[in-house]
VOTOR-839803 format. One line per field, with one value per atom (N, C-alpha, C): residue number from 1; chain; atom name; y, x negated, z. Coordinates in Angstrom, 2 decimals, always signed. Atoms other than C-alpha are relative to their C-alpha. Layout:
REM VOTOR-839803
voba = [NUM | ...];
tigu = [A | ...];
voro = [CA | ...];
v = [Y | ...];
u = [X | ...];
w = [Z | ...];
***
This chain:
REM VOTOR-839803
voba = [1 | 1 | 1 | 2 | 2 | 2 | 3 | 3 | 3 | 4 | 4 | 4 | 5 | 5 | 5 | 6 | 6 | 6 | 7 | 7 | 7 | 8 | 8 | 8 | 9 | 9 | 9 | 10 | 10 | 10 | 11 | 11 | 11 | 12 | 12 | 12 | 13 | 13 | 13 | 14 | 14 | 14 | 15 | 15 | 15 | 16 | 16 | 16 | 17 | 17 | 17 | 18 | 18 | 18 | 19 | 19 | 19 | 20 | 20 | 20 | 21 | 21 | 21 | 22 | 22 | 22 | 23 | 23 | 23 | 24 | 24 | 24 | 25 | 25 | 25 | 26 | 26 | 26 | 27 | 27 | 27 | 28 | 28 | 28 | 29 | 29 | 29 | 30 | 30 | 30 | 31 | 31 | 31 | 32 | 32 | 32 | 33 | 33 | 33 | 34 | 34 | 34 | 35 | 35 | 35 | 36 | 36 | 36 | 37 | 37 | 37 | 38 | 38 | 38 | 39 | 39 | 39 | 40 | 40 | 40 | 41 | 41 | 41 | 42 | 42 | 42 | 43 | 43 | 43 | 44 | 44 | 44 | 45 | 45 | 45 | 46 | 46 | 46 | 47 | 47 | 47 | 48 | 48 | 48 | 49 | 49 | 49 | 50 | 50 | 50 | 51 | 51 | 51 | 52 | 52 | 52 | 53 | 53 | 53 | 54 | 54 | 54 | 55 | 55 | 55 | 56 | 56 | 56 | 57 | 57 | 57 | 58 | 58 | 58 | 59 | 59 | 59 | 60 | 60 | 60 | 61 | 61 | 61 | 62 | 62 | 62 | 63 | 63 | 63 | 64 | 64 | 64 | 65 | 65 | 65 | 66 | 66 | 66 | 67 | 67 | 67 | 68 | 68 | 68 | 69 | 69 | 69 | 70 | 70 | 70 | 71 | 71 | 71 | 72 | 72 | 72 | 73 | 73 | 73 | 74 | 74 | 74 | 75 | 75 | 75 | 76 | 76 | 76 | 77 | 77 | 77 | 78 | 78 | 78 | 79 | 79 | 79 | 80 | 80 | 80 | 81 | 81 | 81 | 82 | 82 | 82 | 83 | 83 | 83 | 84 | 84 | 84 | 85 | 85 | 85 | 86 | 86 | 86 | 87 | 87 | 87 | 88 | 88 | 88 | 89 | 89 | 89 | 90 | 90 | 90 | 91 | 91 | 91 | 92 | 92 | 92 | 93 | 93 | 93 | 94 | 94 | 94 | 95 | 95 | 95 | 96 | 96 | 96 | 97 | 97 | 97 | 98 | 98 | 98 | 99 | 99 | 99 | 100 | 100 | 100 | 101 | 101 | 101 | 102 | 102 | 102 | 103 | 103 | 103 | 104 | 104 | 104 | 105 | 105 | 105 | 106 | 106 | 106 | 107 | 107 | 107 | 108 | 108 | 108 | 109 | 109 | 109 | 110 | 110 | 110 | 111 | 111 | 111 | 112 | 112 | 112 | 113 | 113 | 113 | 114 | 114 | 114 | 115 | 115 | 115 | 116 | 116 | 116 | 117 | 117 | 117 | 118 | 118 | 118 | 119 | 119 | 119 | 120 | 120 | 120 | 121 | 121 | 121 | 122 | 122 | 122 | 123 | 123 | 123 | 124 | 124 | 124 | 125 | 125 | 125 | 126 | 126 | 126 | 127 | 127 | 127 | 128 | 128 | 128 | 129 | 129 | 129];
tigu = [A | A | A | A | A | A | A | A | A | A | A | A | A | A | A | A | A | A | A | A | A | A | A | A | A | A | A | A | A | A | A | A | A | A | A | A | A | A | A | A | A | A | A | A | A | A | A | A | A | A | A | A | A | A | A | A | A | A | A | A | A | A | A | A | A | A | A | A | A | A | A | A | A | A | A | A | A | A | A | A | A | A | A | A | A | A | A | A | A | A | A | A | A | A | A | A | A | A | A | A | A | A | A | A | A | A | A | A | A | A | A | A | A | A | A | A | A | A | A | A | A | A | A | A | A | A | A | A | A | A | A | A | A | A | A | A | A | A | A | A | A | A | A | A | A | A | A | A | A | A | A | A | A | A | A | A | A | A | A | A | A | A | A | A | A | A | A | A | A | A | A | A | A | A | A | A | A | A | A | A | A | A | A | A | A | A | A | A | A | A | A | A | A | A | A | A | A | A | A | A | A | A | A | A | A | A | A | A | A | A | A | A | A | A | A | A | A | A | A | A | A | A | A | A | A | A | A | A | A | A | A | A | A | A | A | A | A | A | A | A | A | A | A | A | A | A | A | A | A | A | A | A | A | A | A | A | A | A | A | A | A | A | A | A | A | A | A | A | A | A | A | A | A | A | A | A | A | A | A | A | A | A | A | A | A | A | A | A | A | A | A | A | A | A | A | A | A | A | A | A | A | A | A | A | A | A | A | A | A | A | A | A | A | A | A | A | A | A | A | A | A | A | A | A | A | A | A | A | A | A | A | A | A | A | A | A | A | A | A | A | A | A | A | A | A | A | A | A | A | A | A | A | A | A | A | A | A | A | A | A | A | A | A | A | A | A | A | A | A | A | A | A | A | A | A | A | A | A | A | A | A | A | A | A | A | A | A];
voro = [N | CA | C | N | CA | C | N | CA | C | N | CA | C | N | CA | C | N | CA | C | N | CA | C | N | CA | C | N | CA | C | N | CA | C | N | CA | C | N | CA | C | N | CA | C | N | CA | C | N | CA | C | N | CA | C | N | CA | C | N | CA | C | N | CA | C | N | CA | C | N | CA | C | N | CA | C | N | CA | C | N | CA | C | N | CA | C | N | CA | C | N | CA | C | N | CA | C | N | CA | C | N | CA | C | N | CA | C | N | CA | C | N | CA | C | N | CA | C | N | CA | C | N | CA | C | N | CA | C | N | CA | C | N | CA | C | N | CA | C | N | CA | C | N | CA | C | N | CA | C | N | CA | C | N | CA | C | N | CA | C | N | CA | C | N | CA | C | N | CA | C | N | CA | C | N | CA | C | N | CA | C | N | CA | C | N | CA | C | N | CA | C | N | CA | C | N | CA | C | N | CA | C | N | CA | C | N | CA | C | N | CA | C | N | CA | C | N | CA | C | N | CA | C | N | CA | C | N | CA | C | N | CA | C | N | CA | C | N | CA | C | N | CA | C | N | CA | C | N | CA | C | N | CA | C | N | CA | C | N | CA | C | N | CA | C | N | CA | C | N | CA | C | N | CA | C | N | CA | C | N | CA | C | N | CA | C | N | CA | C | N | CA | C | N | CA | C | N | CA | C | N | CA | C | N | CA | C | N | CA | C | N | CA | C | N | CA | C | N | CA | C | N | CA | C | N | CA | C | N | CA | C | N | CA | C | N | CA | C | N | CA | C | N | CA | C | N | CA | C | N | CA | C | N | CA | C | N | CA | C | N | CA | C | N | CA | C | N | CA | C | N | CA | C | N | CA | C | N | CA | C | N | CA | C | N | CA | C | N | CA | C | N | CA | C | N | CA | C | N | CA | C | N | CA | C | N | CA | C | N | CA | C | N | CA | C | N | CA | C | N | CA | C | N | CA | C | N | CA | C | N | CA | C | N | CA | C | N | CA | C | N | CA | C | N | CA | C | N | CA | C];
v = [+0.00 | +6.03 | +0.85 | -0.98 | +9.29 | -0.89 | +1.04 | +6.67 | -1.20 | +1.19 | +3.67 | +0.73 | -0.61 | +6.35 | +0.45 | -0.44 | +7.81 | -1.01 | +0.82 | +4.71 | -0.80 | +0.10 | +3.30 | +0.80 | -0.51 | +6.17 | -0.12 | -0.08 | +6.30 | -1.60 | +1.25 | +2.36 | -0.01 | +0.16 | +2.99 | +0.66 | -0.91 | +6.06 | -0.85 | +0.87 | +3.40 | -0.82 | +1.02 | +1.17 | +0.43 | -1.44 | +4.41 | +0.10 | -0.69 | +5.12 | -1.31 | +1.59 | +1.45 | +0.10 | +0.17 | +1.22 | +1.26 | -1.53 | +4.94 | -0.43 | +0.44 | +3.43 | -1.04 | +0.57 | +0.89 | +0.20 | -0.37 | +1.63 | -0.24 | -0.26 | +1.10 | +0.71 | -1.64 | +4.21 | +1.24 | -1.63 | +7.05 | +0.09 | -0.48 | +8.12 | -0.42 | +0.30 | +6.32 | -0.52 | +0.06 | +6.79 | -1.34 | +1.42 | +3.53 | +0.41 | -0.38 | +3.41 | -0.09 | -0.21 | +3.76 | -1.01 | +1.43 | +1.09 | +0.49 | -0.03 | +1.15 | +1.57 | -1.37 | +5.03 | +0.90 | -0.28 | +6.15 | -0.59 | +0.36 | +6.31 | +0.74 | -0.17 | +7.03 | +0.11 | -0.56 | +8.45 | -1.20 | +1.49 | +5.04 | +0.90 | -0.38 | +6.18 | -1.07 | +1.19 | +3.54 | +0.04 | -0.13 | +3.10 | -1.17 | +1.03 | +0.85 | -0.44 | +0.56 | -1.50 | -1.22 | +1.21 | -3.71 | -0.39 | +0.58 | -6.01 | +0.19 | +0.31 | -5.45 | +1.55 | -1.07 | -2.57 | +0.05 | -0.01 | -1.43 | +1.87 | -1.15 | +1.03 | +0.58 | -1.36 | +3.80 | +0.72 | -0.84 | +5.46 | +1.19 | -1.07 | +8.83 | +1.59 | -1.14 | +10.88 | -0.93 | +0.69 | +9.71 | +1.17 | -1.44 | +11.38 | -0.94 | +0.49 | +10.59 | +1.04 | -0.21 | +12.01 | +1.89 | -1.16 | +15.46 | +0.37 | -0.19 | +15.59 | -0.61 | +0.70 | +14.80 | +0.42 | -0.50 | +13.92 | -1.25 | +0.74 | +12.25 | -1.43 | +1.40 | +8.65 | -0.58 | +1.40 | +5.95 | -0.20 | +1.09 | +4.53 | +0.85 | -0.95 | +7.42 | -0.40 | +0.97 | +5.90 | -1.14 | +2.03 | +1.96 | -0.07 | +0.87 | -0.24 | -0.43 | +1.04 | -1.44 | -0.72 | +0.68 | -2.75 | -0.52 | +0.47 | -5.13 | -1.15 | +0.65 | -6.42 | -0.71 | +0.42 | -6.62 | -0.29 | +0.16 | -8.27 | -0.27 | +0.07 | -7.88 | -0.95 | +2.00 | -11.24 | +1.00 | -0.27 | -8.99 | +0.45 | -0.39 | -7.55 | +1.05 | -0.58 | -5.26 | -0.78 | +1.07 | -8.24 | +0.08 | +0.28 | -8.32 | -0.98 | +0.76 | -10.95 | +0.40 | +0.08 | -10.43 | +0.39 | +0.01 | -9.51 | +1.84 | -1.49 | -6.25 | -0.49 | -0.14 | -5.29 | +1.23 | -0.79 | -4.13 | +0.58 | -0.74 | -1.23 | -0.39 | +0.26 | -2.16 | -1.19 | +1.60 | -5.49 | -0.30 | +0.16 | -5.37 | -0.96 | +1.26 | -8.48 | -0.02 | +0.23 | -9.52 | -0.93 | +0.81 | -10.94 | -0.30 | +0.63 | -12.92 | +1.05 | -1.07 | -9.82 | -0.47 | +0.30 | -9.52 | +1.24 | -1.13 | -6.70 | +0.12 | -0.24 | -5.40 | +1.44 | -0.97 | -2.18 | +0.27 | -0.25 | -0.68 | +1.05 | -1.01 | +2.66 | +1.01 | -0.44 | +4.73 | -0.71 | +1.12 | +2.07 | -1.13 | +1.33 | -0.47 | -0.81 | +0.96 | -3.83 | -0.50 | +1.05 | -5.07 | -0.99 | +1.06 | -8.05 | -0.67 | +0.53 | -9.84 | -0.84 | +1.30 | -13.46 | -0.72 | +0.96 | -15.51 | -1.11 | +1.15 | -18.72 | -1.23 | +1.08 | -20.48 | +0.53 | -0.51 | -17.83 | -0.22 | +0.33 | -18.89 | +1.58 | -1.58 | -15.02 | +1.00 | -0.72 | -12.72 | +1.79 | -1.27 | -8.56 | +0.47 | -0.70 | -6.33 | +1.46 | -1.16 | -2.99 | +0.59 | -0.49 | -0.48 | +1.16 | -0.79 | +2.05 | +1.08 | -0.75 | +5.35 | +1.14 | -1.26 | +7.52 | +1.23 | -1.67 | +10.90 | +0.83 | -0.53 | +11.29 | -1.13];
u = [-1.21 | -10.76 | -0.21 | +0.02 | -11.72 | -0.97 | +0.57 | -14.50 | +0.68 | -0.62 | -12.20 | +1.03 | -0.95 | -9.90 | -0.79 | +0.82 | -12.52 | -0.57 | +0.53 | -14.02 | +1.36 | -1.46 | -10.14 | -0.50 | +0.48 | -10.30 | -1.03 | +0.71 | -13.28 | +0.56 | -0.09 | -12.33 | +1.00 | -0.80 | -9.24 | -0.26 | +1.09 | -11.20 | -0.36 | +0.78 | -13.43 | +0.69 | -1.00 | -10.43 | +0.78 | -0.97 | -8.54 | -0.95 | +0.69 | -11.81 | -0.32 | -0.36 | -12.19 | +0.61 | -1.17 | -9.01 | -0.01 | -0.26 | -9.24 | -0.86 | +0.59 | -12.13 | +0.05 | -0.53 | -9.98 | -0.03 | +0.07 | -10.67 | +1.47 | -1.66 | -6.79 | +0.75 | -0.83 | -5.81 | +0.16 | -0.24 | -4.53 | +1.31 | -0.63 | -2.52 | +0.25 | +0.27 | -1.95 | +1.45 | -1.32 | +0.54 | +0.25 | -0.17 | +2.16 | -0.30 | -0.34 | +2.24 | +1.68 | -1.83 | +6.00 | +0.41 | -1.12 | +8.44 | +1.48 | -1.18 | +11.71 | +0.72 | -0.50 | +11.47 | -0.44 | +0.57 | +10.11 | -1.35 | +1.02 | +6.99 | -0.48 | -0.23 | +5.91 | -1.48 | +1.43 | +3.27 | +0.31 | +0.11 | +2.53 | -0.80 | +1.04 | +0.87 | +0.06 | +0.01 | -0.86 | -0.74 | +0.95 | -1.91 | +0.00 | +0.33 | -2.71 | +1.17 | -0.92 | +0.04 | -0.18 | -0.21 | -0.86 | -1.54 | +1.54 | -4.21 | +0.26 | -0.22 | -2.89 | +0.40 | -0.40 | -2.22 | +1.44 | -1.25 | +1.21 | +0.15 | -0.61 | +2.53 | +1.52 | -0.84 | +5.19 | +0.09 | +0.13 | +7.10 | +0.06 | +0.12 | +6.29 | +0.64 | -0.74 | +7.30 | +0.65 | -0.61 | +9.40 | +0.02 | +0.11 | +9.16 | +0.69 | -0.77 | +11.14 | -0.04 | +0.50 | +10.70 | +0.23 | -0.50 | +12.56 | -1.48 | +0.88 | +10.14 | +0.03 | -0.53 | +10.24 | +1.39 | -1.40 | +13.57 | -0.55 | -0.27 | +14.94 | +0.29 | +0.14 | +14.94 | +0.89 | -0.41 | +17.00 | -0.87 | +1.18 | +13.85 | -1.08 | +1.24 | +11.88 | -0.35 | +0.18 | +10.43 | -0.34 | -0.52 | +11.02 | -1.41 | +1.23 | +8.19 | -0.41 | +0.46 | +6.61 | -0.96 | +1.41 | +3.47 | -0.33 | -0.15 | +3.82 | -0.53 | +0.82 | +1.62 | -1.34 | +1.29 | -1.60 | -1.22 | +1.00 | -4.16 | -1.39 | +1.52 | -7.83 | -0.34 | +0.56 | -9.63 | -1.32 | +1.34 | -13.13 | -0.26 | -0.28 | -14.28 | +0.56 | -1.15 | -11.62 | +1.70 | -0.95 | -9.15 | +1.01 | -1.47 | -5.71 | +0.80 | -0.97 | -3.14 | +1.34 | -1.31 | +0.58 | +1.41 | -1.31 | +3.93 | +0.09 | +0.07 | +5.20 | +1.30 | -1.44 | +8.96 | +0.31 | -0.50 | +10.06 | +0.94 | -1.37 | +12.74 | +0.95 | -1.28 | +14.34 | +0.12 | -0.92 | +15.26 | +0.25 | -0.24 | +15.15 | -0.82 | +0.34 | +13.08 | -1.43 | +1.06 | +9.91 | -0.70 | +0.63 | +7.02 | -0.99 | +1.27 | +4.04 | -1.36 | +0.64 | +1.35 | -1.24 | +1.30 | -2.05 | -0.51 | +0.02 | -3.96 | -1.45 | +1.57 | -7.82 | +0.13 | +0.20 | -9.16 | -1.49 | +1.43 | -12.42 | +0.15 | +0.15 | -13.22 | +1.58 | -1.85 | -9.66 | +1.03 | -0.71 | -8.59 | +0.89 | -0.73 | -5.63 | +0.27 | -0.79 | -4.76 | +1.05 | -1.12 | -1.50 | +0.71 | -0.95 | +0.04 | +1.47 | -1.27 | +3.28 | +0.75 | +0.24 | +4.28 | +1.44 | -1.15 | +7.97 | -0.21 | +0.07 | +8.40 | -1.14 | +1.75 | +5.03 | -0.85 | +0.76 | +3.46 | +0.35 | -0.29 | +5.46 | +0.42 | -0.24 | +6.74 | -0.73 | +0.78 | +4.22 | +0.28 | -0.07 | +4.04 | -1.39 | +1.30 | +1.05 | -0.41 | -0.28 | +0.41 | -1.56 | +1.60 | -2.98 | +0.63 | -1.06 | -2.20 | -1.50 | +1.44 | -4.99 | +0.30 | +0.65 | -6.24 | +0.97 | -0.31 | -4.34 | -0.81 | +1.20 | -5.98 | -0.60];
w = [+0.83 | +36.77 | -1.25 | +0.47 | +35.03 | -1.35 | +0.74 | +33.14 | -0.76 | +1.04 | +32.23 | -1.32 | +1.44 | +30.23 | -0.76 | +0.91 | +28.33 | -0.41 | +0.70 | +27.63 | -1.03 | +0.51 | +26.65 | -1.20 | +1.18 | +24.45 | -0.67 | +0.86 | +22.81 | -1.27 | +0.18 | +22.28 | -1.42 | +1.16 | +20.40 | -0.78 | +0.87 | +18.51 | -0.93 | +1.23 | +16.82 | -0.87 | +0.38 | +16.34 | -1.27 | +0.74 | +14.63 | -1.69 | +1.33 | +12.39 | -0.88 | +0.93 | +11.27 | -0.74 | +0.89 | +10.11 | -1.17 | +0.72 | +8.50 | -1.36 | +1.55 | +6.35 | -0.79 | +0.77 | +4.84 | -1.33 | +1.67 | +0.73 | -0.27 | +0.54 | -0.02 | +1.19 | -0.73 | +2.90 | -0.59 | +0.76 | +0.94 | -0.28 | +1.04 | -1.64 | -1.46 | +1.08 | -4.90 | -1.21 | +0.49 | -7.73 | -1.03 | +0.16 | -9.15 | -1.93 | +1.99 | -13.55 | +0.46 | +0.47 | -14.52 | -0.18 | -0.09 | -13.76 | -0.22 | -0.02 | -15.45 | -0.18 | +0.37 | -16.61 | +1.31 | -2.16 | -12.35 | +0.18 | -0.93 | -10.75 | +1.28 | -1.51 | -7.18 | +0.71 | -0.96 | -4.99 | +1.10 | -1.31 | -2.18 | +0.87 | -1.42 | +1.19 | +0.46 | -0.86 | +2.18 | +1.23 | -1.27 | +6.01 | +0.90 | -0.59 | +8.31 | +0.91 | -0.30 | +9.28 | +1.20 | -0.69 | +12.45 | -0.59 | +1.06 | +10.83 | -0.87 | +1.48 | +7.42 | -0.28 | +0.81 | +5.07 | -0.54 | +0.21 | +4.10 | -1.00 | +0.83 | +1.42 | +0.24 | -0.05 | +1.67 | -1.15 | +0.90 | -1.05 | +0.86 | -0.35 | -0.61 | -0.27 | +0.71 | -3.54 | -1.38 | +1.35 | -6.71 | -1.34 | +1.54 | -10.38 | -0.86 | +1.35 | -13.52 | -0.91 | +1.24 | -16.92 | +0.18 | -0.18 | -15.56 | +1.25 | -0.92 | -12.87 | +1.79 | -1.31 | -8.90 | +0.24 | -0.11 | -7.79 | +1.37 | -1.09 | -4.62 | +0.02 | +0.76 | -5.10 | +1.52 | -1.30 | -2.72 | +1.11 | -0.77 | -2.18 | +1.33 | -0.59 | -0.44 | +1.18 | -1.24 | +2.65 | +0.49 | -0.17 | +1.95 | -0.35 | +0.34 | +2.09 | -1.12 | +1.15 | -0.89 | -0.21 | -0.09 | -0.09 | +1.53 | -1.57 | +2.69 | +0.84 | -0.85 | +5.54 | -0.86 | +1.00 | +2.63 | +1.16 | -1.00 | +4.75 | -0.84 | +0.65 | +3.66 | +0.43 | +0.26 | +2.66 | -0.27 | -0.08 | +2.15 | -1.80 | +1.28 | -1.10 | -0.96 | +0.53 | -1.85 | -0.35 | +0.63 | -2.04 | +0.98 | -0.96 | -0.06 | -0.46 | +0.74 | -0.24 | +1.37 | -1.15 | +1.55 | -1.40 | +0.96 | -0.15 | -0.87 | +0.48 | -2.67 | -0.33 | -0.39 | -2.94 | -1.53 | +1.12 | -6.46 | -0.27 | -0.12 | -6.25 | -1.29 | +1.28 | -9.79 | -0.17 | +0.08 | -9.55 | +1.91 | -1.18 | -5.35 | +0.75 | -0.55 | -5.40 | +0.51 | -0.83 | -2.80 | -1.27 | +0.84 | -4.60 | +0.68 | +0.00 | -3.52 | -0.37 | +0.54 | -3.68 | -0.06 | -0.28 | -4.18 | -0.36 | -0.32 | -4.14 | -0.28 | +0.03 | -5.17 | -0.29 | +0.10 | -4.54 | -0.42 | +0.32 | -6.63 | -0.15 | -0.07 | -6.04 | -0.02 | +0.38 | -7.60 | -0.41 | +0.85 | -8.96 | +0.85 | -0.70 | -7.16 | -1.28 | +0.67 | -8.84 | +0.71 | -0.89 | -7.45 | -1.19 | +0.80 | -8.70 | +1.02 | -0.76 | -7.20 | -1.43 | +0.48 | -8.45 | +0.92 | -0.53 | -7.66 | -0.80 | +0.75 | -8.83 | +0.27 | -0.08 | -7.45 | -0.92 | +1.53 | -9.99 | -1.28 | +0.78 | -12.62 | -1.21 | +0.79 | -13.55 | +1.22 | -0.63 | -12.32 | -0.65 | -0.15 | -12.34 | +0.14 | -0.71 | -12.59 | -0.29 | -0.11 | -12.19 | +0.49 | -0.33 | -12.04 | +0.47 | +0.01 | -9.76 | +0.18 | -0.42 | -9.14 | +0.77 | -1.23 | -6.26 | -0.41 | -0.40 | -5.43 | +0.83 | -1.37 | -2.22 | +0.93];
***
């Protein structure tokens, strides 16, 4: 018995550090939308990646935002590459978009797309931690 739990563990261990070396797991602050921008923690959501606001700032400095908590980067499932595709959730208009997602080194590209891609969104966001 004392063997199947340690092996268990170790199991989900590797499972844990996998996921840990996901290239879009951190910390990464958005550019400025609408006068606000926002520290994302992104971590591992299930098979897919998922963002978290974390912290909010506006021109005065950090303040408490609505949003603190809410999802914004949601169920990004890695296609290989650095490439994700799943949905992103824009606090100033409220609306879900069609996401997509590339990570190179500090650097995030997120895009998000309604319409069949007809009005698209895009945004470079970079490394904190």
């Amino acid at each position: 018995m004392k063997k199947l739990m340690t092996a268990a563990a170790l199991a989900f261990g590797l499972a844990g550090a996998a996921q840990a070396a996901d290239p879009a797991v951190g910390t990464w602050q958005t550019q400025v939308d609408d006068g606000a921008y926002a520290h994302v923690k992104m971590a591992p959501c299930g098979g897919a990646i998922c963002g978290t606001i974390a912290r909010t700032f506006n021109d005065s400095g950090e303040y408490k935002s609505p949003n603190l908590g809410k999802t914004l980067v949601i169920d990004m499932v890695p296609e290989g590459g650095g490439n994700y595709a799943g949905k992103v959730w824009r606090p100033s208009n409220g609306k879900i978009y069609i996401g997509k997602m590339n990570v190179s080194g500090n650097a995030l590209k997120l895009s998000g797309c309604v319409a069949g891609g007809l009005i698209c969104s895009k945004q470079t966001w970079k490394r904190i931690n």
